[in-house]
C-alpha positions in Angstrom: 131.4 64.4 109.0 130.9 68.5 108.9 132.7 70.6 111.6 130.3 73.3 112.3 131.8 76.3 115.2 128.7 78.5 116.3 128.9 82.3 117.6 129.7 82.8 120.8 131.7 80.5 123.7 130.0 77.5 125.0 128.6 73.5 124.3 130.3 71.6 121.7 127.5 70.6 119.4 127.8 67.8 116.8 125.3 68.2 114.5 124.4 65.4 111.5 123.0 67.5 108.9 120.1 65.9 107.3 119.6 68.0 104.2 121.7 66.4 101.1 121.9 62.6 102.3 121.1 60.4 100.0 120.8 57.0 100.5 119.6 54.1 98.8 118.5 50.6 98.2 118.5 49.0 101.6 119.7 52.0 103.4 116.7 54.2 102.1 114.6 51.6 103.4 116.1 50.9 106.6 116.4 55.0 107.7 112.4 55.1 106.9 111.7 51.9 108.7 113.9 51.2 111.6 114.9 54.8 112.7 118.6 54.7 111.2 120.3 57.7 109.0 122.2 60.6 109.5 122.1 62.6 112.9 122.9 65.6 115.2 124.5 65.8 118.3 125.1 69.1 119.9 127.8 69.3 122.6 129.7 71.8 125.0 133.0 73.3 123.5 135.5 70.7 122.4 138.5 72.2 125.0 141.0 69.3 123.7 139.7 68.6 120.4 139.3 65.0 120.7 135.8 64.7 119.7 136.7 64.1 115.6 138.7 61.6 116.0 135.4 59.4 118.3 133.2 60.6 115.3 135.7 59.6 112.2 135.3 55.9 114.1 131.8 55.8 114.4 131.6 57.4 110.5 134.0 55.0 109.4 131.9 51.7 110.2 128.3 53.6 110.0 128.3 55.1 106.3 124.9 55.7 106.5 124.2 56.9 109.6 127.0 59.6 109.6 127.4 62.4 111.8 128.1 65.8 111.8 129.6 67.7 114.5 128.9 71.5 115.7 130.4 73.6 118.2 128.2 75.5 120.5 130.0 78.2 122.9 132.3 76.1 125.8 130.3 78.6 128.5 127.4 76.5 129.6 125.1 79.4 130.0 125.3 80.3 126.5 124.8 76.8 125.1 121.9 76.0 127.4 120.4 79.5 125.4 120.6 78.0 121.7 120.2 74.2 122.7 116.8 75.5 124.2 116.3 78.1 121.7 116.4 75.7 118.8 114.4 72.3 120.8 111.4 74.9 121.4 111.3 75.0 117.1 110.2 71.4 117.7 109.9 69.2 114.5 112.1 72.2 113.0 115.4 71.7 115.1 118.4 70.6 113.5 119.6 68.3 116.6 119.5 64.8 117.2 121.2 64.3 120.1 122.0 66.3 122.8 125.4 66.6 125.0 123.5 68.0 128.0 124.9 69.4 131.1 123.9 67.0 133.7 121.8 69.4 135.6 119.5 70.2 132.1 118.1 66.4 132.3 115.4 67.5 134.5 114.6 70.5 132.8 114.6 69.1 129.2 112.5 66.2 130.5 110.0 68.3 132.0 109.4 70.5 128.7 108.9 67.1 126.6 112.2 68.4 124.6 113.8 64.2 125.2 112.6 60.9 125.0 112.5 58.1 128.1 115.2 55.7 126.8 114.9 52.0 127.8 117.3 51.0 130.4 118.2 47.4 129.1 119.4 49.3 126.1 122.5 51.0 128.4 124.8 48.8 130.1 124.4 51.2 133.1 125.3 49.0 135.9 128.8 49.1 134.9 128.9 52.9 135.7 129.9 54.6 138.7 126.5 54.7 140.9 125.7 58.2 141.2 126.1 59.0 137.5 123.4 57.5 136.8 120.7 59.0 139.0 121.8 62.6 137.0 120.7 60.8 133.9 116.8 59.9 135.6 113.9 62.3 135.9 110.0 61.6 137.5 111.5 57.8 138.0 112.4 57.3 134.3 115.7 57.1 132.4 115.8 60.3 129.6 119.7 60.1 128.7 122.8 58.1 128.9 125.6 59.7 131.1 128.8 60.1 129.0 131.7 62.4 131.2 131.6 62.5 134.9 133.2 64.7 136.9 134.0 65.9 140.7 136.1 69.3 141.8 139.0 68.2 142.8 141.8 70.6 145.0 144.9 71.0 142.9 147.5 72.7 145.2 151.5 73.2 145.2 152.9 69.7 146.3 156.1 71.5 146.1 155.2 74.2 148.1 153.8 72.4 150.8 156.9 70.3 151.5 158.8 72.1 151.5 156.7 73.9 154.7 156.4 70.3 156.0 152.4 70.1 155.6 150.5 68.2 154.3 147.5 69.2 152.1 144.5 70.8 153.6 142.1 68.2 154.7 139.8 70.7 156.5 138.7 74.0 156.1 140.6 75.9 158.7 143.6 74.1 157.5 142.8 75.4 154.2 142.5 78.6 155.4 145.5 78.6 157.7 147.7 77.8 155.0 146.2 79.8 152.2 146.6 83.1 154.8 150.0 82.0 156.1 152.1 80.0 153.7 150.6 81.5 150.2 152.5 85.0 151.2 155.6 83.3 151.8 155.9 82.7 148.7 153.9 86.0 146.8 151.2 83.5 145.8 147.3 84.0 146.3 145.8 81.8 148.8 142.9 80.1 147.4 140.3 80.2 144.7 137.6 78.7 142.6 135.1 79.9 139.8 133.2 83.0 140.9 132.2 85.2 138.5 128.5 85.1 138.4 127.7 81.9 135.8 127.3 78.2 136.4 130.9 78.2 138.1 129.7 79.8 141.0 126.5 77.7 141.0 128.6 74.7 141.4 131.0 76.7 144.0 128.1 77.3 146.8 126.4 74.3 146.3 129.9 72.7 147.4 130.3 75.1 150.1 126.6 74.2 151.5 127.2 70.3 151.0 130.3 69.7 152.8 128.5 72.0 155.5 125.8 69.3 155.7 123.1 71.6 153.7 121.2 71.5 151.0 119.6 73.9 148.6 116.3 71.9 147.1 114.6 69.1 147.6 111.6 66.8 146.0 112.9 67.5 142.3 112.3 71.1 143.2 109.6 71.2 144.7 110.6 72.1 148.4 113.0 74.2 149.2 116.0 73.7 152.1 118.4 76.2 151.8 117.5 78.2 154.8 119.9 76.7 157.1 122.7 77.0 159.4 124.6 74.9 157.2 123.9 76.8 154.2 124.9 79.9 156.4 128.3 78.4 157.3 129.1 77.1 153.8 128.6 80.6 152.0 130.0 82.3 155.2 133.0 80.4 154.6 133.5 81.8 151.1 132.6 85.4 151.6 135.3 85.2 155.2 138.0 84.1 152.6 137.0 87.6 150.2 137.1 89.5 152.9 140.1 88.3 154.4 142.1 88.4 151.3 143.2 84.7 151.0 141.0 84.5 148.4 141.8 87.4 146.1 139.7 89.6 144.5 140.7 88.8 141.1 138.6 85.4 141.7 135.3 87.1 140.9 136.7 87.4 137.3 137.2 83.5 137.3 136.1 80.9 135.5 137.4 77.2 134.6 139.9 78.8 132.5 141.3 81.8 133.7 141.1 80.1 137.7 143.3 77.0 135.7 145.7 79.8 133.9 146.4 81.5 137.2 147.4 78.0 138.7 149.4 77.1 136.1 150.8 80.4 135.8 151.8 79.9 139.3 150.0 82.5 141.0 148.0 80.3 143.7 148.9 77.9 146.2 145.6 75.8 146.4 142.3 75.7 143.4 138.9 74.0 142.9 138.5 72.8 139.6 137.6 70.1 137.7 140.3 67.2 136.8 140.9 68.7 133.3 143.2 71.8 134.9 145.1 68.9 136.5 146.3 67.6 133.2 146.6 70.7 131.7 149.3 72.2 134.3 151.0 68.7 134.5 152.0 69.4 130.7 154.6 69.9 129.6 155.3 73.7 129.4 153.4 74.6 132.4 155.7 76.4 134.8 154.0 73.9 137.6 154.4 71.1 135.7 155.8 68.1 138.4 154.9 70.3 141.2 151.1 69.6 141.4 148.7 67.5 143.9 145.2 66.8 144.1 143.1 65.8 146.9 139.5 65.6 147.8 137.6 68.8 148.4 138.0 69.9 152.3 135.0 70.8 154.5 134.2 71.8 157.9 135.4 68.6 160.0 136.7 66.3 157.1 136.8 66.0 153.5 133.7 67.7 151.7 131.4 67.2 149.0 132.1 68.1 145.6 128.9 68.5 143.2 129.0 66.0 140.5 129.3 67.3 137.2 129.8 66.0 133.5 127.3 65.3 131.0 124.7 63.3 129.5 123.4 62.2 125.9 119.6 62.2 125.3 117.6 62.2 122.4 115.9 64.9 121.0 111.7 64.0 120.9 111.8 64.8 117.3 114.9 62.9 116.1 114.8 61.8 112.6 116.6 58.2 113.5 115.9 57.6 117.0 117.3 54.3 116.4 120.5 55.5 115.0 120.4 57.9 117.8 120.4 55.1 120.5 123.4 53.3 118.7 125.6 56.6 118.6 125.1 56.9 122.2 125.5 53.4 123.0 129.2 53.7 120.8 130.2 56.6 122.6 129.4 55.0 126.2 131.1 51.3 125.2 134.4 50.9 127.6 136.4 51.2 124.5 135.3 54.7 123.4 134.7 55.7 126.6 138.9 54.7 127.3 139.4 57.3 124.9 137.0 60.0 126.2 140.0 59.6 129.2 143.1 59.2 127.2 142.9 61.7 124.3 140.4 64.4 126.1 141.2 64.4 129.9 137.2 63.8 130.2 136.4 61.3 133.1 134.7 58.1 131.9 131.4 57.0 133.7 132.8 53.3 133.5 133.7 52.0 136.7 136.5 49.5 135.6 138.3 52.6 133.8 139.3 53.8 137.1 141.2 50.6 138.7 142.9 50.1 134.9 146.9 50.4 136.9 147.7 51.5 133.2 145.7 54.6 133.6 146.7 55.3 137.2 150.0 55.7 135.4 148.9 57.8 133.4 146.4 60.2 135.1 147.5 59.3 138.6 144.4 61.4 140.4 141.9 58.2 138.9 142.0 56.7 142.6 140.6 60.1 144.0 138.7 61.2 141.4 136.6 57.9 141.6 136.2 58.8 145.8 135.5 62.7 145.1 132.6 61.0 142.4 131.2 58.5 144.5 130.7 60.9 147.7 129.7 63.3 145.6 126.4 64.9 145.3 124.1 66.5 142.2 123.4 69.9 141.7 119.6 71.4 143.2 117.3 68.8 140.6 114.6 71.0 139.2 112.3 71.9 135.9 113.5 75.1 136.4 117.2 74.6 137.2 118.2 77.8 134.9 116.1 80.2 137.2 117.2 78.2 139.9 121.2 78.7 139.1 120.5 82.5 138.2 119.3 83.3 141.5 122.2 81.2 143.4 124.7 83.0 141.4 122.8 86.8 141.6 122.6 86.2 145.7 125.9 84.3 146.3 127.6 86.9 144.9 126.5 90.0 146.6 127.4 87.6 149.4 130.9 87.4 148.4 131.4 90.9 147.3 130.2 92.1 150.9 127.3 93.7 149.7 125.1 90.9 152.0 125.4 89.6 155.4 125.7 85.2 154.7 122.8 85.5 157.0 120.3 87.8 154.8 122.0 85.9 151.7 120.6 82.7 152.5 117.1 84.2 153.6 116.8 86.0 150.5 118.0 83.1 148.2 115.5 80.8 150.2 112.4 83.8 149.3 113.8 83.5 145.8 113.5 79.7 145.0 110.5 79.7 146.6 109.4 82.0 144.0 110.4 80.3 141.3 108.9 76.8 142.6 105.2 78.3 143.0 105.2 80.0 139.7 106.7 76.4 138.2 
């Protein structure tokens, strides 16, 4: 196995390198005829670096169908630019199989970039439910969903009882105590991922969600964001700008630098994904023992978190397709997929994984995690979810910098998706 790191920040990639195998005998015979040999997976950024350790397994008892891993950039935006960049090369691209962002199933389905998988391959009825339907495009099954995951709201258990609260089940008791407690204590009140990337994608489509809204529907093809709840949900984010419990310093953020200013212990409450839990439970994190999580709030209730994670697919021209289906049916067994947990923080998309009281121990949020992925919801499905994200992002943030009404936001962002659906 070959660790490759591209240019640039973004998907992990694991690539196995075809040129130089050799193999004979049986081998040589079974690659040509049955699909098996040497392949390439291409993944977002390896954050925890426990991806080698998966692949030495799988190398160790597959000599000849080895793999070879590559790092694309960990932002999504730039590894959707060279995963796309190399699949449109065809029978020239150097990838196998493909760690896609959930919301690129569609898209890659739609170009002809993956192959339909057969479903009695997968053992998917022992995932969580909605998993799976991230995996599906046109009624048929093009990948294998690998990591889950739901945004979660960290805040300062600490904090809060000391103030005799408990944590924010709604938004206005969000906001009450991110504008009232927060200063008490020279902490910002709130914040998420809002500089403009996939972050803030994934931030409004939560907002409009737990608001009862929606952004597309049909696979695209109809568009629903012009609404009062889609008003209320970005509304409620550009109020918290303007208001100043959401600092300013939050357009700069994403995963990382939203996660550092947590840990740091600069905020009283964050949206983020379970990773940033475990990270500022560690040891050496100056909120390490001080830390809750709870489900996303929303209007009158708990809200919706958009489901995120990712899924493997094979590329249309894979040189083993067979060997391509095994890989993803090892790194989706219960066994492996215990590990994607325990060694990199990753949430499993096996059901039984989250009732294991071992791994409550362990990662005690499991029991809401597994609620925040079973309520949650998908991002906007469409063949064209990258122009589709760019113009959420571009619109929601002149929303939250003030430079547009929530009102003339939503109406423009509506005029724009519309656009991009009739020239789809």
């Amino acid at each position: 196995m070959r660790w490759v790191r591209a240019a640039g920040r973004g998907l992990l990639v694991l690539v196995v390198v075809m040129s130089g195998y050799v193999a004979s005998g049986a081998q040589a015979d079974e690659g040509t005829a049955g699909g098996r040999g040497p392949l390439t997976l291409a993944t977002a950024g390896d954050l925890t670096g426990y991806l080698g350790a998966l692949l030495q397994g799988w190398n160790r008892t597959h000599p000849g169908e080895k793999v070879t891993l590559v790092e694309l950039p960990d932002s999504a935006d730039e590894t959707h630019a060279q995963m796309t960049t190399d699949l449109r090369g065809g029978d020239r691209s150097r990838f196998d199989v493909l760690n896609i962002d959930v919301n690129w199933t569609s898209e890659f389905a739609a170009a002809g970039w993956i192959r339909p998988l057969p479903r009695d391959r997968f053992p998917l009825k022992t995932f969580l439910p909605p998993v799976v339907d991230t995996a599906t495009y046109d009624g048929q099954l093009y990948a294998v969903p690998y990591v889950t995951n739901a945004g979660l709201l960290l805040y300062r258990k600490d904090i809060l009882a000391k103030e005799g609260v408990p944590p924010p089940r709604t938004w206005a008791e969000l906001e009450r105590d991110a504008k009232t407690i927060a200063p008490k204590y020279g902490l910002g009140g709130y914040a998420g991922q809002f500089l403009p990337y996939e972050g803030l994608t994934v931030n409004a489509a939560e907002a409009v969600y737990s608001a009862g809204g929606t952004i597309l529907g049909d696979e695209g093809a109809r568009v629903t964001v012009n609404s009062s709840a889609a008003r209320e949900g970005i509304g409620f984010l550009a109020r918290g700008f303007r208001e100043g419990w959401i600092p300013q310093q939050a357009l700069t953020y994403k995963e990382e630098e939203s996660k550092q200013a947590f840990q740091d212990g600069r905020l009283l409450f964050l949206r983020n994904w379970p990773y940033a839990y475990v990270v500022a439970s560690a040891k050496g994190s100056k909120v390490a023992g001080k830390i809750g999580a709870v489900p996303l709030p929303g209007p009158d209730g708990p809200g919706t978190s958009v489901l995120g994670g990712s899924n493997l697919a094979v590329n249309t021209h894979a040189r083993h397709p067979d060997s391509a289906a095994r890989l993803i049916a090892y790194l989706t067994s219960e066994r492996v997929q215990r590990q994607v947990l325990t060694r990199g923080a990753l949430p499993p998309v096996r059901a039984a994984l989250y009732e294991d009281p071992e791994l409550i121990r362990q990662f005690p949020y499991l029991p809401t995690l597994r609620a925040a992925v079973l309520a949650a919801a998908p991002r906007p499905k469409s063949p064209h979810y990258d122009q589709v994200s760019l113009a959420v992002q571009a619109v929601v943030h002149d929303a939250l910098t003030g430079q547009e009404t929530p009102e003339s936001a939503v109406r423009r962002l509506a005029r724009e998706l519309a656009a991009i659906s009739r020239r789809g």
